[in-house]
VMD Tcl script that builds the backbone (N, CA, C; Angstrom):
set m [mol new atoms 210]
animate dup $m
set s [atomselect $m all]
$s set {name element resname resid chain x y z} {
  {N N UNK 1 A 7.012 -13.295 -66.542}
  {CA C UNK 1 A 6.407 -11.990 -66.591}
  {C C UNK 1 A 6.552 -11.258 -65.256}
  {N N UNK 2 A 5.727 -11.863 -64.152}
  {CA C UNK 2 A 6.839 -11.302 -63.130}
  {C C UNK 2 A 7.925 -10.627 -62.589}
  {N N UNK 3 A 8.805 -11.604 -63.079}
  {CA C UNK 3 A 10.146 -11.440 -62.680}
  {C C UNK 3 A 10.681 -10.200 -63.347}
  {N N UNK 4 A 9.917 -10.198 -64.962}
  {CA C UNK 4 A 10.692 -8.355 -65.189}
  {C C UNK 4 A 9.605 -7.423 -64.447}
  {N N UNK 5 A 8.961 -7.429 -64.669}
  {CA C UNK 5 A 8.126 -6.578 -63.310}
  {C C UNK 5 A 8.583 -6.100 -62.296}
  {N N UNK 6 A 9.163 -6.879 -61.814}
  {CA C UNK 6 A 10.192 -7.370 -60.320}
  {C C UNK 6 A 11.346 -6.462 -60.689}
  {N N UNK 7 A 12.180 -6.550 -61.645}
  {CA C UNK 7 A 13.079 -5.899 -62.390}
  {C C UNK 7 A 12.927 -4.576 -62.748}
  {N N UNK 8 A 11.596 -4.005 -63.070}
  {CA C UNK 8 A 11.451 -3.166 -63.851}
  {C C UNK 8 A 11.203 -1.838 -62.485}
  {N N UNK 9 A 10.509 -2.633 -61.389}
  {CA C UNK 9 A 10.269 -2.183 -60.364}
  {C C UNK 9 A 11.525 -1.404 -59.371}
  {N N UNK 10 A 12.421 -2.463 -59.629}
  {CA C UNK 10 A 13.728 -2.181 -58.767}
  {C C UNK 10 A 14.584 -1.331 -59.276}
  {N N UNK 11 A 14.344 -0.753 -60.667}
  {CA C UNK 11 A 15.494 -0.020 -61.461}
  {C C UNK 11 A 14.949 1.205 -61.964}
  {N N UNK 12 A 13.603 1.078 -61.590}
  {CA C UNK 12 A 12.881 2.712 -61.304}
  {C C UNK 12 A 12.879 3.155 -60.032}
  {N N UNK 13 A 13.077 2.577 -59.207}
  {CA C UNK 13 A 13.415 3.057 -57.543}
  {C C UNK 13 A 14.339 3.203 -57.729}
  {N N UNK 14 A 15.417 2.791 -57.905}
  {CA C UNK 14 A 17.100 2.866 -57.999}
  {C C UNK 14 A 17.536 3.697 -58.713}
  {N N UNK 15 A 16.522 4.145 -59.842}
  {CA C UNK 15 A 16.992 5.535 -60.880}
  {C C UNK 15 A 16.351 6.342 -60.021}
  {N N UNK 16 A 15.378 6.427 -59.308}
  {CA C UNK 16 A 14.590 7.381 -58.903}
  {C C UNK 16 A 15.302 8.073 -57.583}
  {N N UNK 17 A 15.886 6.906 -57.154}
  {CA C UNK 17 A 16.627 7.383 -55.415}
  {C C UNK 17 A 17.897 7.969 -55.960}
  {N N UNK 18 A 18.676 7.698 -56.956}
  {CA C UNK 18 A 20.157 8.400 -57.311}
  {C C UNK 18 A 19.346 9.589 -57.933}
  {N N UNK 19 A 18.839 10.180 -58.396}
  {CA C UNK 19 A 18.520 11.243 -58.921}
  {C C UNK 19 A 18.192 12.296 -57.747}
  {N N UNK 20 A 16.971 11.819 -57.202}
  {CA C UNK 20 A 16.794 12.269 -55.563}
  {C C UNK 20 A 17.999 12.609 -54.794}
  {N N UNK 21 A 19.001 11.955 -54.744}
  {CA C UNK 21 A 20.102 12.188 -54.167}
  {C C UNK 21 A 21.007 12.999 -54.679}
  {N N UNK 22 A 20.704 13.189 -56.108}
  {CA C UNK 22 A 21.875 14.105 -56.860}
  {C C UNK 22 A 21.185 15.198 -56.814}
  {N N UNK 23 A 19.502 15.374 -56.668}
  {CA C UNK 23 A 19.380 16.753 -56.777}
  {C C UNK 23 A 19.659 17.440 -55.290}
  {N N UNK 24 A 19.426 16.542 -54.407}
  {CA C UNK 24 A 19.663 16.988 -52.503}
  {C C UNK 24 A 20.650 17.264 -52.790}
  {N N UNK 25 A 22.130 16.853 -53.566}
  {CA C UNK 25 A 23.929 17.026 -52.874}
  {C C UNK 25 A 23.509 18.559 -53.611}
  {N N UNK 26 A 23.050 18.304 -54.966}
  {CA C UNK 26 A 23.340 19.500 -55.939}
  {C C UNK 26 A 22.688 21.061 -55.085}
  {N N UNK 27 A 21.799 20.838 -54.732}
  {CA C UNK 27 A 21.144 22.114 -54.002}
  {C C UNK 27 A 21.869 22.398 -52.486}
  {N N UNK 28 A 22.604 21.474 -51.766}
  {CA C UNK 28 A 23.177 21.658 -50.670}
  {C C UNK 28 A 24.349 22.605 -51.040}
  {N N UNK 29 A 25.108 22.143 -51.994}
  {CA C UNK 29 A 26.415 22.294 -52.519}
  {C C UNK 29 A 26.291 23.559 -52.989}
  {N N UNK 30 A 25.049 24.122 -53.728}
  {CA C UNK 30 A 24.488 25.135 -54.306}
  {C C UNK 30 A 24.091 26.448 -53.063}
  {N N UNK 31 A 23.947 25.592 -51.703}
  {CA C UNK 31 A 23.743 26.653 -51.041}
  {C C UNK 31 A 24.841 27.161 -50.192}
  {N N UNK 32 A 25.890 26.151 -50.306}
  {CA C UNK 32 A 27.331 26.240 -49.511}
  {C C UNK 32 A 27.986 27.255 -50.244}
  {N N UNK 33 A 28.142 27.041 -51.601}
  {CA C UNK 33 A 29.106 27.961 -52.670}
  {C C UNK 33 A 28.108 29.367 -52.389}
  {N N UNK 34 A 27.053 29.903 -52.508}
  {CA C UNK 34 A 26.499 30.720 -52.530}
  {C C UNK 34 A 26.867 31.717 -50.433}
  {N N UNK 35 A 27.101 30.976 -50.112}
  {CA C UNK 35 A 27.679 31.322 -48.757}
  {C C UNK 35 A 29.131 31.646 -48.345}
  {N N UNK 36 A 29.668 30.855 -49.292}
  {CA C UNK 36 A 30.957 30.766 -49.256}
  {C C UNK 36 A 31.394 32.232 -49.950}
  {N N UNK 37 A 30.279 32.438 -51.191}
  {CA C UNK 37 A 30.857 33.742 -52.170}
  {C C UNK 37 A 30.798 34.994 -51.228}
  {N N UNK 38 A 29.797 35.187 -50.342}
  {CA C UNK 38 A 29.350 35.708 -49.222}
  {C C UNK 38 A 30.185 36.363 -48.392}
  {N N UNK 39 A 31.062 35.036 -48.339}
  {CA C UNK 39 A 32.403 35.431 -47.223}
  {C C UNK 39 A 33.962 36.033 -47.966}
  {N N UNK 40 A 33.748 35.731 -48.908}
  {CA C UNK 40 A 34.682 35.847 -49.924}
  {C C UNK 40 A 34.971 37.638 -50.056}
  {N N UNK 41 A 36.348 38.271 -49.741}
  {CA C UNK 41 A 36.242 38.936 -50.099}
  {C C UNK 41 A 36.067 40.172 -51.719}
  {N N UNK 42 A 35.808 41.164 -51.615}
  {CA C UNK 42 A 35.469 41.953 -52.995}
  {C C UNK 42 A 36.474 41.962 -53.807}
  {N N UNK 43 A 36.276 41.428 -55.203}
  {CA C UNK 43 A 37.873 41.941 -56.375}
  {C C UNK 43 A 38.060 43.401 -55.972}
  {N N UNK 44 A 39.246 43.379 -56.336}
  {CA C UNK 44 A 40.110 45.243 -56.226}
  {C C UNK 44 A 39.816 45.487 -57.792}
  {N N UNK 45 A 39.887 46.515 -58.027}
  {CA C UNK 45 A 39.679 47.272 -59.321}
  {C C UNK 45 A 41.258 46.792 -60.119}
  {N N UNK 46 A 41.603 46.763 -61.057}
  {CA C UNK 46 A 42.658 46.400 -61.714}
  {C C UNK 46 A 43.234 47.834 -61.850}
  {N N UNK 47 A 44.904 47.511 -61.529}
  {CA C UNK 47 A 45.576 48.978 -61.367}
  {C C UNK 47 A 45.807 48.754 -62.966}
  {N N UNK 48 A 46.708 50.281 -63.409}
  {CA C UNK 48 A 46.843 51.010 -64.544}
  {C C UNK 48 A 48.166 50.304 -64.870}
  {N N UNK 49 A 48.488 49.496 -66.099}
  {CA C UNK 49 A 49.980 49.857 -66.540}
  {C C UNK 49 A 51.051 50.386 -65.990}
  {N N UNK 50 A 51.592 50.300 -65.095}
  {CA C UNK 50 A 52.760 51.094 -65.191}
  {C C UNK 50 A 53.745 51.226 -66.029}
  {N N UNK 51 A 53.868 50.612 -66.922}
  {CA C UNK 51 A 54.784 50.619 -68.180}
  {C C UNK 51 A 53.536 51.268 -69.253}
  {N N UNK 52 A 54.335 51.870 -70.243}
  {CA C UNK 52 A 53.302 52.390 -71.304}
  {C C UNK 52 A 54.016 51.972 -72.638}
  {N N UNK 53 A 53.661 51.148 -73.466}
  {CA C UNK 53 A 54.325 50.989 -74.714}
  {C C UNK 53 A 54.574 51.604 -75.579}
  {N N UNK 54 A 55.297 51.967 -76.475}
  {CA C UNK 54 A 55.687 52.756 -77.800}
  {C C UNK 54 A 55.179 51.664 -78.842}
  {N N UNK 55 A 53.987 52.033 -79.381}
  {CA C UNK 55 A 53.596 51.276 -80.528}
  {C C UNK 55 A 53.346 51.490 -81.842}
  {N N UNK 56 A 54.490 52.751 -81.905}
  {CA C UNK 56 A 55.121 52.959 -83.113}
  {C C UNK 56 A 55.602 52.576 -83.925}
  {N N UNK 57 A 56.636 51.766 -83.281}
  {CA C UNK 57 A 57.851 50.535 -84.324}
  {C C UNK 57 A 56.931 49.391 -84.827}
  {N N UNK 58 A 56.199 48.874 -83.911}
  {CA C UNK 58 A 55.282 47.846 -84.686}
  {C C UNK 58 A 53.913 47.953 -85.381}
  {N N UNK 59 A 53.877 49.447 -85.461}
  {CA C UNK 59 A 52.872 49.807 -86.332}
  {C C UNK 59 A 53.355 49.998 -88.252}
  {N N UNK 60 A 54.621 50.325 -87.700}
  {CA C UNK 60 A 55.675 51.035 -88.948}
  {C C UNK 60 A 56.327 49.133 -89.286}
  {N N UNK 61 A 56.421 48.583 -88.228}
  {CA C UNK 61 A 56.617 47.040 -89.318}
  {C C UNK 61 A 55.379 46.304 -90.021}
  {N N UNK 62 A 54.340 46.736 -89.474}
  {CA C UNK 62 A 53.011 45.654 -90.276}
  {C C UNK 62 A 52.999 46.259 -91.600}
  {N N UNK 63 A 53.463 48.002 -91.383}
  {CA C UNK 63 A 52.881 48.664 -92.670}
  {C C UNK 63 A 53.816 48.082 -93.614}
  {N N UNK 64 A 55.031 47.988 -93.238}
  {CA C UNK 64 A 56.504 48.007 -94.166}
  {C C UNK 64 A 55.889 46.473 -94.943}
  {N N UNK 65 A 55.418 45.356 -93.812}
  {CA C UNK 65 A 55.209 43.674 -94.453}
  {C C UNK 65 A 53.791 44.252 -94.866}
  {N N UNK 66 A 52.929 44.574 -94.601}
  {CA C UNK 66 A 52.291 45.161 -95.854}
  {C C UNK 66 A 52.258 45.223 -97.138}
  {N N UNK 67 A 53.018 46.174 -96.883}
  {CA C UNK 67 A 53.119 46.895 -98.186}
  {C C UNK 67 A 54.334 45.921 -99.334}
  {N N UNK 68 A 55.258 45.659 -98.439}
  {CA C UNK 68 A 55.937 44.303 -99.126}
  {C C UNK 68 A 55.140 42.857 -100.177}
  {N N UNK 69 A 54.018 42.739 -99.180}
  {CA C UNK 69 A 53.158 41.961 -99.812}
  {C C UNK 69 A 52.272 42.481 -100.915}
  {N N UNK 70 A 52.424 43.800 -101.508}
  {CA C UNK 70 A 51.550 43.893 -102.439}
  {C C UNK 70 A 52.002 44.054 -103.893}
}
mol reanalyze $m
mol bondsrecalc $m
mol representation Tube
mol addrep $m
């Protein structure tokens, strides 16, 4: 009886200290990335197309297989 006692004792400290430790890395790590975004410079706005498509021809083929299908 003891001895799991003994057992039961050592593997609730041992769950208890890795958890402890994962929440310390997790909040360190949490405050590094949050610093890091900081330094990071701003996205640019996304430029315009310079090409412009004609989406004529493949409007005039869905209709054509369309209409084929009916």
């Amino acid at each position: 009886m003891a001895e799991g006692l003994v057992l039961l004792v050592i593997g609730m400290v041992t769950v208890f200290g890795f958890l402890q430790l994962m929440v310390s890395i997790m909040n360190l790590s949490a405050k590094f990335f949050i610093k890091l975004e900081e330094r990071r410079p701003a996205p640019q706005p996304a430029a315009a197309p310079a090409v412009q498509l004609d989406l004529a021809p493949i409007a005039i083929a869905i209709a054509a297989a369309k209409n084929r299908t009916r």
